[in-house]
VMD Tcl script that builds the backbone (N, CA, C; Angstrom):
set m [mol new atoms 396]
animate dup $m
set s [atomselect $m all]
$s set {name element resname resid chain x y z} {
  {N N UNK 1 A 0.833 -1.191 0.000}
  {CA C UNK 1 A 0.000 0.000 0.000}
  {C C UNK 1 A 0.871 1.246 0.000}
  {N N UNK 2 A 1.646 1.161 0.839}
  {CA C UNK 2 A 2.676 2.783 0.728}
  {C C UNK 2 A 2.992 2.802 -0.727}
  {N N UNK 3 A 3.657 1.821 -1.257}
  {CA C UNK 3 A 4.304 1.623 -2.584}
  {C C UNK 3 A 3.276 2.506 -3.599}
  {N N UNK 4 A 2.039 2.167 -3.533}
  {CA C UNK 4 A 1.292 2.671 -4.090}
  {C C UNK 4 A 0.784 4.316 -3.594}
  {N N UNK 5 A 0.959 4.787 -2.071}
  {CA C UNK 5 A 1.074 6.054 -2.616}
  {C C UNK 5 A 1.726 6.793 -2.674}
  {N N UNK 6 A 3.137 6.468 -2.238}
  {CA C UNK 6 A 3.852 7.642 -3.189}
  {C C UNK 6 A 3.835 8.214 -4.249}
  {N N UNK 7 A 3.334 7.467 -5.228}
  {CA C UNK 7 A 3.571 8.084 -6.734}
  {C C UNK 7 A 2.476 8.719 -6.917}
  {N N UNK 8 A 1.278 8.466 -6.096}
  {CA C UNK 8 A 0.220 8.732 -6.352}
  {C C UNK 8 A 0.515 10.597 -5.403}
  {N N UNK 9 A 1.024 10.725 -4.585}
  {CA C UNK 9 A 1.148 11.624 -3.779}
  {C C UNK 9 A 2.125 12.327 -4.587}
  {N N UNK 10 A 2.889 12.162 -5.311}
  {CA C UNK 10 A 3.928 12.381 -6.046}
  {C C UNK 10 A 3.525 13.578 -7.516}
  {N N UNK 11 A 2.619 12.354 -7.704}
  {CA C UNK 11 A 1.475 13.199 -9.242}
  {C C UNK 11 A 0.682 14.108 -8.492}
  {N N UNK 12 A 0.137 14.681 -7.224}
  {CA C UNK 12 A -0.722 15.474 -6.480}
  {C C UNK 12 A -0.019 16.721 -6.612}
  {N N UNK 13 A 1.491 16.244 -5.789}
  {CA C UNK 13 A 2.150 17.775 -5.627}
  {C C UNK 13 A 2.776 18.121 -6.697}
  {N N UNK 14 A 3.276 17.517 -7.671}
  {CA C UNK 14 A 3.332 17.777 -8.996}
  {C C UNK 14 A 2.343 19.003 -9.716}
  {N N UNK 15 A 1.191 18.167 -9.908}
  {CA C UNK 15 A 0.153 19.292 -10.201}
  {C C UNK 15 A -0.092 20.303 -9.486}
  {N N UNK 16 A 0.252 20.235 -7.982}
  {CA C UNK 16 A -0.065 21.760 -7.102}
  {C C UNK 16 A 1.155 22.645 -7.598}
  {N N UNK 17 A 2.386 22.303 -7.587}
  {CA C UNK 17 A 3.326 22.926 -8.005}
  {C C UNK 17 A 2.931 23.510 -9.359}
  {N N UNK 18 A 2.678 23.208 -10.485}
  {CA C UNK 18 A 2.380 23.505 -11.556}
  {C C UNK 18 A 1.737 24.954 -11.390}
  {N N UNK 19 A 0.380 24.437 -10.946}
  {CA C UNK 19 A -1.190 25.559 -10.859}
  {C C UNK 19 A -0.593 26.365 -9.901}
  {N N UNK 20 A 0.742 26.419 -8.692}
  {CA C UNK 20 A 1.407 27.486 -8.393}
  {C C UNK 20 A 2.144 28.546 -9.033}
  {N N UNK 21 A 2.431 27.863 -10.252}
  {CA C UNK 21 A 3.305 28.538 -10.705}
  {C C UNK 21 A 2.534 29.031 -12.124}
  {N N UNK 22 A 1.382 28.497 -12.360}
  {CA C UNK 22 A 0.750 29.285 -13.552}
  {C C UNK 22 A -0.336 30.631 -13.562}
  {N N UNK 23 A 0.230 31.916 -14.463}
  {CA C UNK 23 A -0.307 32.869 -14.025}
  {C C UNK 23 A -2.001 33.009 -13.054}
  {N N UNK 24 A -1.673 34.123 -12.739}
  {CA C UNK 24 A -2.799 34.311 -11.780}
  {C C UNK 24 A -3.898 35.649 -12.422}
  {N N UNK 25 A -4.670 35.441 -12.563}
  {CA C UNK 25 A -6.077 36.547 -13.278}
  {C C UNK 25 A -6.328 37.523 -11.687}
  {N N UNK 26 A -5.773 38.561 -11.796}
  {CA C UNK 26 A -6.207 39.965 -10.707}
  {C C UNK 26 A -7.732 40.700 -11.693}
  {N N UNK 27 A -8.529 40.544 -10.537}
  {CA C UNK 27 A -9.759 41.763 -11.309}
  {C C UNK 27 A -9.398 42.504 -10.720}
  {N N UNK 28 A -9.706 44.113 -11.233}
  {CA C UNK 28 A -10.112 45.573 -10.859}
  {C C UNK 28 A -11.098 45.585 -10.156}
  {N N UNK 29 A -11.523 46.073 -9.466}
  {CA C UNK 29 A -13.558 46.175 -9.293}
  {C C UNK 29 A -13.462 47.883 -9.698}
  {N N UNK 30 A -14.476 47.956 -10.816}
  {CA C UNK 30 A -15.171 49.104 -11.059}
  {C C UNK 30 A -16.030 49.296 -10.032}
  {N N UNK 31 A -16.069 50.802 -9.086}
  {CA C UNK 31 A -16.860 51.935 -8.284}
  {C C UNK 31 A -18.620 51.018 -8.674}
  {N N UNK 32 A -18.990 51.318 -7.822}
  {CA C UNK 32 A -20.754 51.054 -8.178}
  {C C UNK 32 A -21.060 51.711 -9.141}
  {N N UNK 33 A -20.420 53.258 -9.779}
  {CA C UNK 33 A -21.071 54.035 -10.354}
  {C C UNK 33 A -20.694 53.555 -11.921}
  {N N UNK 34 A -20.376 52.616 -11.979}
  {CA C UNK 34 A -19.868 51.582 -13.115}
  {C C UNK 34 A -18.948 52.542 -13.773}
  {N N UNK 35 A -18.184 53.118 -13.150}
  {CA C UNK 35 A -17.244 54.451 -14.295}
  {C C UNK 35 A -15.903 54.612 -13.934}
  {N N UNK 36 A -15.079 53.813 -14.780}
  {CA C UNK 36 A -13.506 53.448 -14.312}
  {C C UNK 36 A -12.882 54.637 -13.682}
  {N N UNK 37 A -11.879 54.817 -12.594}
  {CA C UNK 37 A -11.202 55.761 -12.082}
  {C C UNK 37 A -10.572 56.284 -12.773}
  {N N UNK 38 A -10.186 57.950 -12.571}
  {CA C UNK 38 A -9.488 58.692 -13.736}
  {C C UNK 38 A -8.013 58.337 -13.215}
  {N N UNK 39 A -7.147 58.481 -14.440}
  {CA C UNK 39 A -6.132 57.892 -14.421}
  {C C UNK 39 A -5.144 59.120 -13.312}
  {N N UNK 40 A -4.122 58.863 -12.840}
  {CA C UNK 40 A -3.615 60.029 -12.217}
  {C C UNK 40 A -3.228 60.966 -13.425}
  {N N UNK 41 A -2.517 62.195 -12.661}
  {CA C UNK 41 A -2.034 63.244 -13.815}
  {C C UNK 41 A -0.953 63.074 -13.807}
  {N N UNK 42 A -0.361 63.197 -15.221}
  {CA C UNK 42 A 1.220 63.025 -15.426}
  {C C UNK 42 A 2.422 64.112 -14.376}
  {N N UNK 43 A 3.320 63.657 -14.166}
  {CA C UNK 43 A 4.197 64.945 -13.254}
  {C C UNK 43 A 4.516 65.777 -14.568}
  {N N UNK 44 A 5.112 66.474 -14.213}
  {CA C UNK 44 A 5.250 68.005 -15.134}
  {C C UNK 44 A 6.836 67.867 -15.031}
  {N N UNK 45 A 6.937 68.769 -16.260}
  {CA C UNK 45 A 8.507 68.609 -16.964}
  {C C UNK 45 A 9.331 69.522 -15.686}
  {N N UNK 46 A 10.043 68.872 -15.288}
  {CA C UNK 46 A 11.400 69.614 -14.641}
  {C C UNK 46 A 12.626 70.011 -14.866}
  {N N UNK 47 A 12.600 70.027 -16.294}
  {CA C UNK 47 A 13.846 70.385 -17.041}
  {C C UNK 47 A 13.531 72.284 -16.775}
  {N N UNK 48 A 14.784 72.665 -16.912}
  {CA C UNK 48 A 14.753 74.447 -16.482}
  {C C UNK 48 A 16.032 74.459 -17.115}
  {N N UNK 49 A 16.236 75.660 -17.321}
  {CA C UNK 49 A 17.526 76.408 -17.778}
  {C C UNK 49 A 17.850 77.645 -17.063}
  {N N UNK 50 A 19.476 77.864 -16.468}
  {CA C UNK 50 A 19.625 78.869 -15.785}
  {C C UNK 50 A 20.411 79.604 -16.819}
  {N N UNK 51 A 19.857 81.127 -17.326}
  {CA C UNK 51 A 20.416 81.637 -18.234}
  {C C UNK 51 A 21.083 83.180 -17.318}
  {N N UNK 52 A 22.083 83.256 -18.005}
  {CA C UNK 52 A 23.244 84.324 -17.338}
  {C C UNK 52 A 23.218 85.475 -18.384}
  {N N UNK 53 A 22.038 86.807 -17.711}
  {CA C UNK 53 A 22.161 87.909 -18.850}
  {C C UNK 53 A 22.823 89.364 -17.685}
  {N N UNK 54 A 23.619 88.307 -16.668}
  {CA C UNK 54 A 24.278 89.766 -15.948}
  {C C UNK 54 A 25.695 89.702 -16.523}
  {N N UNK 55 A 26.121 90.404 -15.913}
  {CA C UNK 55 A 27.673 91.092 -16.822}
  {C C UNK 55 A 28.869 90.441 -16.054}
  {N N UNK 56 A 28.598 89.813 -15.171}
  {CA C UNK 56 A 29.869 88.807 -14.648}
  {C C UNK 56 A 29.020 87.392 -14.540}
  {N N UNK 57 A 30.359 86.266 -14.793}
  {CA C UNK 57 A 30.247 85.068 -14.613}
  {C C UNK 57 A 29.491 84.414 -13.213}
  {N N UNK 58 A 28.450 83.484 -13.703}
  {CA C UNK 58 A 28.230 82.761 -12.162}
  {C C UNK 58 A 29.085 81.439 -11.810}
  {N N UNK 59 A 29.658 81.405 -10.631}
  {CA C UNK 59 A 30.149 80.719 -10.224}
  {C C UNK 59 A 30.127 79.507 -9.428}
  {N N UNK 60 A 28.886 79.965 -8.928}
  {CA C UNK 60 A 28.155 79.066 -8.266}
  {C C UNK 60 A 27.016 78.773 -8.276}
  {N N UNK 61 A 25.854 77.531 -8.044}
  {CA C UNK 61 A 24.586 77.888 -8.634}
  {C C UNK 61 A 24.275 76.666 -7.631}
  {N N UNK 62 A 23.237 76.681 -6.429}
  {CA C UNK 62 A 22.349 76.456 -5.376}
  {C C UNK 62 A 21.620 75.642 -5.765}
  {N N UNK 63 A 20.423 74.747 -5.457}
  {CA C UNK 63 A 19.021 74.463 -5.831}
  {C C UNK 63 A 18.632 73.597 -4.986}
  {N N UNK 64 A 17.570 73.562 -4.535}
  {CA C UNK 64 A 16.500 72.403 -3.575}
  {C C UNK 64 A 15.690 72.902 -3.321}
  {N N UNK 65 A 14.895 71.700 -3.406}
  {CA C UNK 65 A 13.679 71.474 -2.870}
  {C C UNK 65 A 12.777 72.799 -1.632}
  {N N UNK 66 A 11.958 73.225 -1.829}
  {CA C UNK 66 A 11.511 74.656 -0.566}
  {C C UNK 66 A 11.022 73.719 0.339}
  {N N UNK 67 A 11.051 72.870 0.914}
  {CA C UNK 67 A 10.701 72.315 1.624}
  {C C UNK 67 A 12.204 71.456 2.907}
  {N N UNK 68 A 13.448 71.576 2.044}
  {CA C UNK 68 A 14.976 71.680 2.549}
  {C C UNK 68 A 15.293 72.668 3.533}
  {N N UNK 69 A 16.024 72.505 4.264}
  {CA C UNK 69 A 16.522 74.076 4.843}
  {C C UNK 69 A 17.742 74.357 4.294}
  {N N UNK 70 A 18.218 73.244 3.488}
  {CA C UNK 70 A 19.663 73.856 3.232}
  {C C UNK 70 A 19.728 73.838 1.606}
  {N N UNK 71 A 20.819 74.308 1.369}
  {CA C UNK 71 A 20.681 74.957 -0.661}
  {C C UNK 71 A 20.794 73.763 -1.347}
  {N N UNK 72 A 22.158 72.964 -0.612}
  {CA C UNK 72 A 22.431 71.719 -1.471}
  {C C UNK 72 A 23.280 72.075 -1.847}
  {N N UNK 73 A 24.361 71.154 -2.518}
  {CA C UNK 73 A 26.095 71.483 -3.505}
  {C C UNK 73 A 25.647 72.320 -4.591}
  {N N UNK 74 A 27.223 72.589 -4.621}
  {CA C UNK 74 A 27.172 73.357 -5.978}
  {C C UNK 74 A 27.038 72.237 -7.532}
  {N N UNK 75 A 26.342 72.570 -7.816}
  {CA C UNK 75 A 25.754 72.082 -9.243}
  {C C UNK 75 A 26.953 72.340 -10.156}
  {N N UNK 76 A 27.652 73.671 -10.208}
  {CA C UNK 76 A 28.306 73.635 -11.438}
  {C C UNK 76 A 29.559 73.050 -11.225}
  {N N UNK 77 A 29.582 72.776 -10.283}
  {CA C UNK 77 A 31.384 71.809 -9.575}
  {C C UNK 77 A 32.238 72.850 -10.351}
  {N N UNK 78 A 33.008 72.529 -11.186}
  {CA C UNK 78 A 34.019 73.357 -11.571}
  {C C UNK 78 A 33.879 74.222 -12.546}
  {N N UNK 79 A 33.067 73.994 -13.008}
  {CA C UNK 79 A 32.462 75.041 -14.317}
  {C C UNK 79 A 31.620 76.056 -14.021}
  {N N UNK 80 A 31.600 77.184 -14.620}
  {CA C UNK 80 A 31.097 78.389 -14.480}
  {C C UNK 80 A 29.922 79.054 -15.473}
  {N N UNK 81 A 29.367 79.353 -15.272}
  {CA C UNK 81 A 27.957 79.851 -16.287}
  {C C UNK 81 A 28.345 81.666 -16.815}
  {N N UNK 82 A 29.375 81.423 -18.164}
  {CA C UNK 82 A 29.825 82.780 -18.617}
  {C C UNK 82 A 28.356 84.001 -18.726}
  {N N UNK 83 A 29.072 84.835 -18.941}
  {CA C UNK 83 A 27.531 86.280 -19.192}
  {C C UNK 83 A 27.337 85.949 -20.626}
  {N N UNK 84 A 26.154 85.655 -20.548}
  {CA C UNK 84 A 25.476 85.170 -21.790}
  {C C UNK 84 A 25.636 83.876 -22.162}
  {N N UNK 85 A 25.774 82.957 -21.291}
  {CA C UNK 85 A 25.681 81.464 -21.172}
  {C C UNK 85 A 24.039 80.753 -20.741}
  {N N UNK 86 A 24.201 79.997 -20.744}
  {CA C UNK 86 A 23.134 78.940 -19.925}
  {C C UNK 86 A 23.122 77.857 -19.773}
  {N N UNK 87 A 23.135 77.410 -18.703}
  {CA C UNK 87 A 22.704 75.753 -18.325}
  {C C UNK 87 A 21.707 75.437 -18.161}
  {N N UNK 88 A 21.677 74.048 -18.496}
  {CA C UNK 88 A 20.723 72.923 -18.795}
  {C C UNK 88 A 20.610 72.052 -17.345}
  {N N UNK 89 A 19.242 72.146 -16.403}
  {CA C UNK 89 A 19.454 71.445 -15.475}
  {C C UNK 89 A 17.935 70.472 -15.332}
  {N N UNK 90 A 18.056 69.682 -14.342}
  {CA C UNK 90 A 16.314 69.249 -14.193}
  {C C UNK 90 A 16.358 68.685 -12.694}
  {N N UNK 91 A 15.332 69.436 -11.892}
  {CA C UNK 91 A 15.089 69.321 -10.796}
  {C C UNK 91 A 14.452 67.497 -10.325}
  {N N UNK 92 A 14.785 67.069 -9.482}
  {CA C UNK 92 A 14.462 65.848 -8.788}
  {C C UNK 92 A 13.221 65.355 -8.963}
  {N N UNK 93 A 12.186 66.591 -8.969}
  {CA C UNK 93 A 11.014 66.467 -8.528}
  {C C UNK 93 A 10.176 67.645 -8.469}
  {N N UNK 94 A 8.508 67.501 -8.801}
  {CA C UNK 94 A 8.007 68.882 -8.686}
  {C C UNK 94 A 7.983 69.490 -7.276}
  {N N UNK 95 A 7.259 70.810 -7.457}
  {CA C UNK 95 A 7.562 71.342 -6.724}
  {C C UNK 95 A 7.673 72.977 -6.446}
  {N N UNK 96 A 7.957 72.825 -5.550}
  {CA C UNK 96 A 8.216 74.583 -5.227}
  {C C UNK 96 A 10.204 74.273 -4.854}
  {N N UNK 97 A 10.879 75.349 -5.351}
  {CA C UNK 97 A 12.327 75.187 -5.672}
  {C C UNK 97 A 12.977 76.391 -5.052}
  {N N UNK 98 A 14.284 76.676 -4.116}
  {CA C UNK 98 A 14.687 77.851 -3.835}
  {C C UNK 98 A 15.979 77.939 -4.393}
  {N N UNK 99 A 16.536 78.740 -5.474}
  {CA C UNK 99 A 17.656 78.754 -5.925}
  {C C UNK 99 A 18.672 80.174 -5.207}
  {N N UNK 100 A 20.148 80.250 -5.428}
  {CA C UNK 100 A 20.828 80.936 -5.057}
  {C C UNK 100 A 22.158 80.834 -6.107}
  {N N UNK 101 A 22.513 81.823 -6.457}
  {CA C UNK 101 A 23.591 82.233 -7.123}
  {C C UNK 101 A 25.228 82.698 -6.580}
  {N N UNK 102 A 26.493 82.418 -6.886}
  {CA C UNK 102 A 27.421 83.563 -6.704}
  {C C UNK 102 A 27.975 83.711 -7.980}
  {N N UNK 103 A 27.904 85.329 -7.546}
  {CA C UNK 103 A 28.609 85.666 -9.257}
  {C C UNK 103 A 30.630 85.610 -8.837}
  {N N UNK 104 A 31.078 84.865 -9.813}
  {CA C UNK 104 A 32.519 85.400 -9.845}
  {C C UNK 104 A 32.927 86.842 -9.169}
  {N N UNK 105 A 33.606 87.103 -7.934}
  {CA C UNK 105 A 34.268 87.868 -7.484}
  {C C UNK 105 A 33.616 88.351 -6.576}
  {N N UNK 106 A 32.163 87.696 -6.101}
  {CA C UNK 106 A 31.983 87.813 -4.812}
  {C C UNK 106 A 30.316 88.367 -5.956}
  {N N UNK 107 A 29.503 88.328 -4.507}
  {CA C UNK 107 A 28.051 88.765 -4.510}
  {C C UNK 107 A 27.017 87.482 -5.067}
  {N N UNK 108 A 26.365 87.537 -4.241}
  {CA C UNK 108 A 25.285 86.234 -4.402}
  {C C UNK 108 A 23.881 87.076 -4.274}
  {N N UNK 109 A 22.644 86.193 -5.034}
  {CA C UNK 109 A 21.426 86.400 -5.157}
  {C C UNK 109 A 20.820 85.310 -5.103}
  {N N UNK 110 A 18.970 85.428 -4.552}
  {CA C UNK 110 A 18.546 84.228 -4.269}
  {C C UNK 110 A 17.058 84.590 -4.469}
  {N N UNK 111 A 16.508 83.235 -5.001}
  {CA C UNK 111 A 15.211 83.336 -5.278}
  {C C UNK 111 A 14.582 81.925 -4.765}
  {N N UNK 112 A 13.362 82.526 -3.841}
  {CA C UNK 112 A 12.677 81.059 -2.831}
  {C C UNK 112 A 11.061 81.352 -4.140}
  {N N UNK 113 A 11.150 79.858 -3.707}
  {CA C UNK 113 A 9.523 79.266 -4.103}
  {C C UNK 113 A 9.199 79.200 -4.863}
  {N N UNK 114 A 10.479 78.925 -6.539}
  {CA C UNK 114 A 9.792 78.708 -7.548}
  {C C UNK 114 A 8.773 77.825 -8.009}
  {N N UNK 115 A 7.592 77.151 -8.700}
  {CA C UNK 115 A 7.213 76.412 -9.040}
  {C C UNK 115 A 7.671 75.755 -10.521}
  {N N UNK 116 A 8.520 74.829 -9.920}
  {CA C UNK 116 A 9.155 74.166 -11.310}
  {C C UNK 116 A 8.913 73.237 -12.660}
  {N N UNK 117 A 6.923 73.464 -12.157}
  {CA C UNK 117 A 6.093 72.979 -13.000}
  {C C UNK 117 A 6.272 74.314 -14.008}
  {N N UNK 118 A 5.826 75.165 -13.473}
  {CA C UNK 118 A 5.538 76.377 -14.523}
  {C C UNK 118 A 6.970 77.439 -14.799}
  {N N UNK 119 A 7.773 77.010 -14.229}
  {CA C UNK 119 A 8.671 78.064 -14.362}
  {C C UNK 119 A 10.129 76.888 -15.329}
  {N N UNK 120 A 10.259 77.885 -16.336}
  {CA C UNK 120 A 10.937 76.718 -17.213}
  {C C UNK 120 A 12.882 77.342 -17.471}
  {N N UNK 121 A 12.620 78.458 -16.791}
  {CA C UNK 121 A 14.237 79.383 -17.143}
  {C C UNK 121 A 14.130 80.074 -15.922}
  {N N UNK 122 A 15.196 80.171 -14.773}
  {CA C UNK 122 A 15.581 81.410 -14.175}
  {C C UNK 122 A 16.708 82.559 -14.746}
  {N N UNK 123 A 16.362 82.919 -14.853}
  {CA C UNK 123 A 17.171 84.186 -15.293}
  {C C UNK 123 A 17.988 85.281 -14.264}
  {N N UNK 124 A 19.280 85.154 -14.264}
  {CA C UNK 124 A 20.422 85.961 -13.489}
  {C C UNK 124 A 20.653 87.179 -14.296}
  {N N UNK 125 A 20.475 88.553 -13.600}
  {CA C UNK 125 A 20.551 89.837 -14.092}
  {C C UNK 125 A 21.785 90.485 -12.704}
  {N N UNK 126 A 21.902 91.320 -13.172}
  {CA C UNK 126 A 22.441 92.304 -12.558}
  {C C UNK 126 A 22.019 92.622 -11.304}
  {N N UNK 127 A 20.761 93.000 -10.760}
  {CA C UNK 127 A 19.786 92.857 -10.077}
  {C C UNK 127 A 19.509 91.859 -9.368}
  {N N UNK 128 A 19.525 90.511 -9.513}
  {CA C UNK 128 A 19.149 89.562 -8.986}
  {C C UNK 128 A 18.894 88.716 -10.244}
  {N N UNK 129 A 17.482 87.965 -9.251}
  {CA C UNK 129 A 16.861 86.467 -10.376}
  {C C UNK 129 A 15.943 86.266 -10.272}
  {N N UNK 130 A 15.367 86.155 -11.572}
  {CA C UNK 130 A 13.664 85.930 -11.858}
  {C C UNK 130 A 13.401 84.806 -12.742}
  {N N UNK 131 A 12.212 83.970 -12.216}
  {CA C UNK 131 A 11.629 83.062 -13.158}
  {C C UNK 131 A 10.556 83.466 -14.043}
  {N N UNK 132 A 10.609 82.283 -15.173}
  {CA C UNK 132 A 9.739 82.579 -16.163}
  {C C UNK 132 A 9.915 81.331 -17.029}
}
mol reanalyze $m
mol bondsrecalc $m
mol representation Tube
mol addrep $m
């Protein structure tokens, strides 16, 4: 009698193993109101450009998150953003963004709370820095 069920016990877990391992059908359940959920909204482009229309070089260039307390490294490591240059950057994540500048030979400017959904260039002047 054992003789006989091993094999027989043998072909059982065989087949359980199988039907373990063959895909599995997930339903959705559609709302009562029979009307599929709206899909989320896509995140928004975080690509920006920091363009340099003041009359000395930036040297340094800040950025994080407004929700950080601190600026974060310098982005341009060794390279410098000439007058009438621009860099190409893209933030982590949306958001509200606080940037800060130093221009070559001293003097820094700073701008809190951009929204980096809508704001696609900061712009370094003489004056300071404005998005747009």
């Amino acid at each position: 009698m054992r003789r006989r069920l091993l094999p027989a016990l043998a072909a059982l877990l065989g087949t359980a193993a199988v039907a373990a391992c063959a895909p599995q059908t997930v339903y959705v359940p559609v709302p009562a109101t029979g009307v599929a959920p709206v899909p989320m909204q896509q995140a928004c482009d975080t690509r920006f450009q920091v363009v340099n229309n003041s009359s000395r070089a930036v040297y340094s260039l800040q950025y994080s998150h407004a929700s950080r307390n601190d600026w974060g490294p310098d982005q341009l490591g060794q390279s410098m953003i000439p007058s009438g240059g621009v860099w190409n950057a893209r933030a982590a994540n949306a958001g509200l963004y606080d940037f800060r500048i130093t221009w070559n030979g001293g003097g820094a400017a700073e701008l809190r709370r951009v929204d980096i959904c809508t704001a696609s260039r900061i712009v370094v002047t003489n004056s300071g820095l404005f998005a747009r």
